[in-house]
Each structure stands twice: as C-alpha cells, then as structure tokens.
N, C-alpha and C positions, 0 to 999 in steps of 0.2 A: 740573671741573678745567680751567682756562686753561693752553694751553699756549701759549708763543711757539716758533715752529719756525726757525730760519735752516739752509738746505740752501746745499750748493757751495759755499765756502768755502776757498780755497787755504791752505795751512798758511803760507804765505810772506809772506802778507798779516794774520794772524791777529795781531793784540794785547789780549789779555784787557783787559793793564791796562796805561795810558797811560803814569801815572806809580809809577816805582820809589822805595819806598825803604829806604835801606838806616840800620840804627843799630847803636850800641855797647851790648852789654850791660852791663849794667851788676852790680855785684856780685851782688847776689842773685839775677841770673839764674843758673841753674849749667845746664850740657852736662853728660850724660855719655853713654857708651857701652856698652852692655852685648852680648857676643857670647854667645848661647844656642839650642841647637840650630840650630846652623850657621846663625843668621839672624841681622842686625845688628839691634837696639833702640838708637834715638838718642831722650834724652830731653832736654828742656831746661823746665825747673819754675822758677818762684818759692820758694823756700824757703833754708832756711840749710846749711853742709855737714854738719851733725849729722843732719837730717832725711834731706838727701838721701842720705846712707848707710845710712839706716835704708829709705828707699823703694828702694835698689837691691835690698837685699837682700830686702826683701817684695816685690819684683817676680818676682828670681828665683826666690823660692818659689813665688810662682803661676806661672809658665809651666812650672816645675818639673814644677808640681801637674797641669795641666793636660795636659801631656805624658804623665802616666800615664793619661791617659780618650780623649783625639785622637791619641795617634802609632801608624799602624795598624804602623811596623817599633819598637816596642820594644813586644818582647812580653809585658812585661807589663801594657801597658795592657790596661784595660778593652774598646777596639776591639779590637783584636790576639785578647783572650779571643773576642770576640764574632764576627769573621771566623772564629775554631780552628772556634767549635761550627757555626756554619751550614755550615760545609765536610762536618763531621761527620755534617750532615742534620738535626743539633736544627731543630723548630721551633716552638719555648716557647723563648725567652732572657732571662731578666731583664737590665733595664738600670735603674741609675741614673739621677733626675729631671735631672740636671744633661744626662748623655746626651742622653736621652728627648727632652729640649726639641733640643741641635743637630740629630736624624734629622728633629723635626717641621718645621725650617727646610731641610734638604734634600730631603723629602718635599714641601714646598708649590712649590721651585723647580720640583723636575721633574716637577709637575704642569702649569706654565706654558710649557714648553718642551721639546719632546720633545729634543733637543740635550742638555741637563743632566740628567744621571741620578745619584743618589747613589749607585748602585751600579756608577758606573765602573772599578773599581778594575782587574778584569784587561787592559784596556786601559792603563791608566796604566803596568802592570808589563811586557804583553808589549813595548808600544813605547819601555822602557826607561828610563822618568821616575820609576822608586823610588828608593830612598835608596842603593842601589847602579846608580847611573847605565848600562848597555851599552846605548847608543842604537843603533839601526838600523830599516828600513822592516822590519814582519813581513811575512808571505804570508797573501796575500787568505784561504788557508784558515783560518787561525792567529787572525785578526779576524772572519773567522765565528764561528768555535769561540767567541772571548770574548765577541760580543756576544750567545751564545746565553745565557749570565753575567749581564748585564746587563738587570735590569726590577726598577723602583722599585714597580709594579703588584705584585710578591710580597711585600710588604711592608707592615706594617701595626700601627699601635700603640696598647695596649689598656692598661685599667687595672685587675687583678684585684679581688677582693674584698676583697681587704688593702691596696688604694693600689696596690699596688706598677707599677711599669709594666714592660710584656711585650712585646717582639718578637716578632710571628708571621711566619713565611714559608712560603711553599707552593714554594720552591726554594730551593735555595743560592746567597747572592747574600756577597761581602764587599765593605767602604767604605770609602770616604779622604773625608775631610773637607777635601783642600785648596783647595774651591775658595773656600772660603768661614772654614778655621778663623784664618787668621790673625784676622780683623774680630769672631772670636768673643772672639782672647785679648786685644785691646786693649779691647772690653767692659768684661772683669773685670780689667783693667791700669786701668779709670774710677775703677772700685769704691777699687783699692788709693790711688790718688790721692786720692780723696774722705777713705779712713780716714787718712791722712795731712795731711789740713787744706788740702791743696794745689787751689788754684783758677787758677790760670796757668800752663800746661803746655802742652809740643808734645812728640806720640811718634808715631814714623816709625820703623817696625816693616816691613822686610824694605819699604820703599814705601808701605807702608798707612797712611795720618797721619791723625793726629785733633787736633785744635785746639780748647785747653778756656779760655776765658776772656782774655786779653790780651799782648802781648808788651811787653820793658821799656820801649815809648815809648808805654806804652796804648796800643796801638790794635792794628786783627786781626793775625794771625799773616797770613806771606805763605807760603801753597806753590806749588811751579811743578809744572807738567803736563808732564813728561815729551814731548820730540818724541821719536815711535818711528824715524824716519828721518835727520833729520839734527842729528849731536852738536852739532856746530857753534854752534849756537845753543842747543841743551840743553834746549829747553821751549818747549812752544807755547804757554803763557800763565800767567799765574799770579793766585792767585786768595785774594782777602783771605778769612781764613775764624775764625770766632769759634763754639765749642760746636757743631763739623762733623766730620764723616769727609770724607775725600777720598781712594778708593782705585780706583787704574787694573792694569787687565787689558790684557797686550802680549805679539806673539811675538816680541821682544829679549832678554827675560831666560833661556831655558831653553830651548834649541832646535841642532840639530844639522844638519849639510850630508848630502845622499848624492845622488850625479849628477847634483849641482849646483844643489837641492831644498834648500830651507829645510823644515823637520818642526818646528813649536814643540809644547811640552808640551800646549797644552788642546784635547782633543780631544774631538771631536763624539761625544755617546755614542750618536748615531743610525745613524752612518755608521763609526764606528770608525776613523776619520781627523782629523789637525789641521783646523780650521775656517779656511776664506780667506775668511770676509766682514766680516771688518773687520785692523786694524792693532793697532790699541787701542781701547780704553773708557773712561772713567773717569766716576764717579759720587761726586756730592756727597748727602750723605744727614746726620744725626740718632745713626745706627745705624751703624756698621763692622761691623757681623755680615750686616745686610741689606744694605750697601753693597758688600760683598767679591763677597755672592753675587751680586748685580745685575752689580755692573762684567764678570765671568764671562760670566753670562747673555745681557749684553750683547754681548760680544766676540763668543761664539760666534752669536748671531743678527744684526749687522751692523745697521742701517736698520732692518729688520724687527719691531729693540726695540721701536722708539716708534710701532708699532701696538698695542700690547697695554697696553688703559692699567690692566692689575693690580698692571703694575707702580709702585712706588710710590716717589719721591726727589724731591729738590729740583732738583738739575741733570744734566743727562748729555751728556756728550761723546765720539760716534765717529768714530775715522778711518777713511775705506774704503781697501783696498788700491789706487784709484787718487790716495791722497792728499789727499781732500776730507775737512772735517770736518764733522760736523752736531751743533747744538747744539740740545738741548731743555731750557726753563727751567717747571716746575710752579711760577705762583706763589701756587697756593693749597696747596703743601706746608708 
C-alpha cells in the first residue's frame, strides 16, 4: 500500500480545491429534508416527485426499522433487550444476523485500538451524553467504577447448532453503537435507493454524506470538510466525491463548558476521559459503516492513526489540537 503523507499544514493555508463551482438544479433534481430521531436527513436524488415520495417514506421505514435493533434508549429495541439481560447476568443471548454483523464490526475496531471499546456505554451515560443530556465532569471514583464495565475481551460471537448466533460474555458489559451507527443506517439508506431505480443521489445524514453517481451538471458531487475552529470560512476544503462516504469525527458538535474546560462526547474508553489528540477526523472510504467507525477511531488516536496500516480507506484527514492538518491519501484503495 502507497501512501502519500503531507504533515504540518496550517489550516489557513489549506485549499482542497482551487476551483469552485457552483450550479442550478435543475428539475429533476429534488431536496428534501427528513427530521427523524432527532437527526436531520438531507437528501437530493435524481428522480421524479412521485418516486421521491415514495423513497421518503421507505426511508423512514427503514430508520424506523432500524431504530428498533440500534437505539440502546428505546427499549424495545433489540440492544436495549440485549443490554436488560447482560445486566441480569445472562450469558447465552441470542441476536439477530443483522445485529451479529454490527457487534462483529465493533468487535474488530476495538481490537485495533485500545481507545474504542464497544462496550462504552456506562461512560457515555455517567458523563452525560444519553438521550437525556445532564452533562458534568464525574469523580475519578465514578470513572473507575465504569471502566471496570467496560472490556470488549468479555465478549464473543458464536454460531449454535441451528445457525443461530449467540452472545457469550463472561461479564456484564451494555452497548451503544454510536460511534459508528449512523454509516450503518445510510448503508441500508444505499439498498433503499437502489430499490428505488435511483442512481444520482446525495444523503447527509446528521454530517455523514455519501455521494452516489453524479450531480445535475454531470459531474462529482461537492462536499466541504467542515473547519472545526473557525466558522468564518466554514470548511477547510472541499472534496469532489462520486460512489464515496465522507464522514468526519469533531469535538464541536456535542460538548459542554465546566471551569472553563471544554468535555466533548467521544470518549477514550481507556482512560474514561474526552480524547485531546486531535480536533477532528474525517475519512473518505467506499463503506460509511467502516468510514463512521474509522473517522471515530481516528479522532480518538490523533497522528497515531496512520501508524497502523489495518486500518483501511481511501483518504484521511486530521486536525491536531495545535491546528495542523495531516493528510493521508491510500492510492491503492
């Protein structure tokens, strides 16, 4: 694998791309907007508005749908079951193949990083980043106590005699999938597109875009990179992208002040603290399932990513907290 490396990099100085531009869409392009589980879905498709009514709403069937297998706070998904019984001490759990497959993709991250653990969860909850928000610094006892919670090592997935697949754990551990479920649900947001006839589409999902075929003046769709520092200019680069994921990990979006300490959401499941070694991430990939989880992965290991070449993308982009970016381009991705 070739990589080209460019280190040090002032964000001020940074231009992706030279020339912009900008078009009209044109009719058959259609926008729309879908608000679900409190996350914005902007879509913009090739198609006609008969179709595209018919793909909002098989959209929101599947995130619907979905929502009942990944949202660990409505409980009656499938996790939420699966969190009850491991608390309970079961350690025999059935799960569904659709399951089975997301734990084996957070299973293989936090294999690659001791940082990412899929069994984050009571850290997510005690430093207050569940669906009922009470943010504050806990006590160093308190992050003990959770990260005694915390080991993907208890865990392990088997396939009985009848197919079916098994959760074993030799502890109580519960899961959130956020670091990585959005890039799962625009996967099967592909699928719904495809059954739909629809081959020219842009869907920017809570940040998380994926770019499938051409925009109304033929040519790549344009996304910008998000500057994590300063609005003012709104993006440190933008990037043609055609049949790509593009999704970035940042401590802007979700994060709280306490004596005068920024605390963002993604937190080191080593250390049981927010990670400062980087700003943002972001990863261009094939996959938005493996691109959610990398951009994460990323974040939380800083520099240190583009040692470890298991990991696997097309491009990746870090800012360090003193404002430098480093770009790494795999061109035999």
């Amino acid at each position: 694998m070739k990589n080209k490396i460019y280190f040090a990099i002032p964000i001020i100085a940074l231009s992706l791309i030279i020339a912009i531009s900008f078009y009209r869409s044109r009719d058959k392009y259609i926008r729309t907007t879908i608000i679900i589980s409190d996350t914005i879905l902007n879509i913009t498709a090739q198609t006609s508005d008969k179709v595209m009514s018919k793909l909002t709403q098989d959209i929101t069937n599947e995130i619907n749908r979905i929502d009942n297998i990944l949202n660990p706070y409505n409980e009656n998904s499938e996790i939420a079951k699966i969190n009850k019984e491991s608390l309970s001490g079961k350690t025999n759990i059935a799960v569904s193949d659709e399951l089975a497959h997301i734990f084996e993709t957070g299973l293989r991250y936090s294999k690659l990083s001791p940082s990412f653990d899929i069994s984050i969860r009571p850290l997510i909850e005690l430093w207050g980043f569940g669906v009922k928000e009470n943010q504050t610094v806990p006590l160093k006892e308190d992050i003990d106590n959770a990260l005694s919670y915390i080991d993907y090592s208890a865990l392990s997935i088997i396939t009985n005699d009848d197919g079916k697949k098994i959760l074993k754990l030799s502890k109580p551990l519960t899961f959130d999938f956020g670091s990585y479920g959005k890039g799962y649900i625009i996967e099967k947001l592909k699928e719904v597109f495809a059954k739909n006839n629809i081959k020219n589409y842009l869907i920017d999902y809570g940040g998380d875009t994926y770019a499938n075929g051409v925009n109304s003046k033929g040519s790549p769709w344009v996304i910008a990179i998000r500057n994590p520092r300063n609005d003012a200019d709104g993006y440190l680069g933008l990037l043609e992208a055609t049949n790509c994921t593009i999704v970035t990990s940042g401590d802007y979006e979700r994060y709280f002040t306490q004596d005068g300490t920024n605390y963002h959401h993604i937190i080191d499941a080593e250390i049981g603290y927010p990670t400062y070694n980087s700003i943002s991430a972001t990863i261009v990939h094939t996959n938005a399932e493996e691109a959610d989880a990398l951009s994460t992965t990323a974040f939380l290991m800083g520099t240190n990513f583009f040692t470890n070449e298991a990991f696997k993308y097309k491009e990746a982009y870090i800012v360090t907290p003193e404002g430098e970016l480093y770009i790494v381009t795999n061109e035999s991705f």
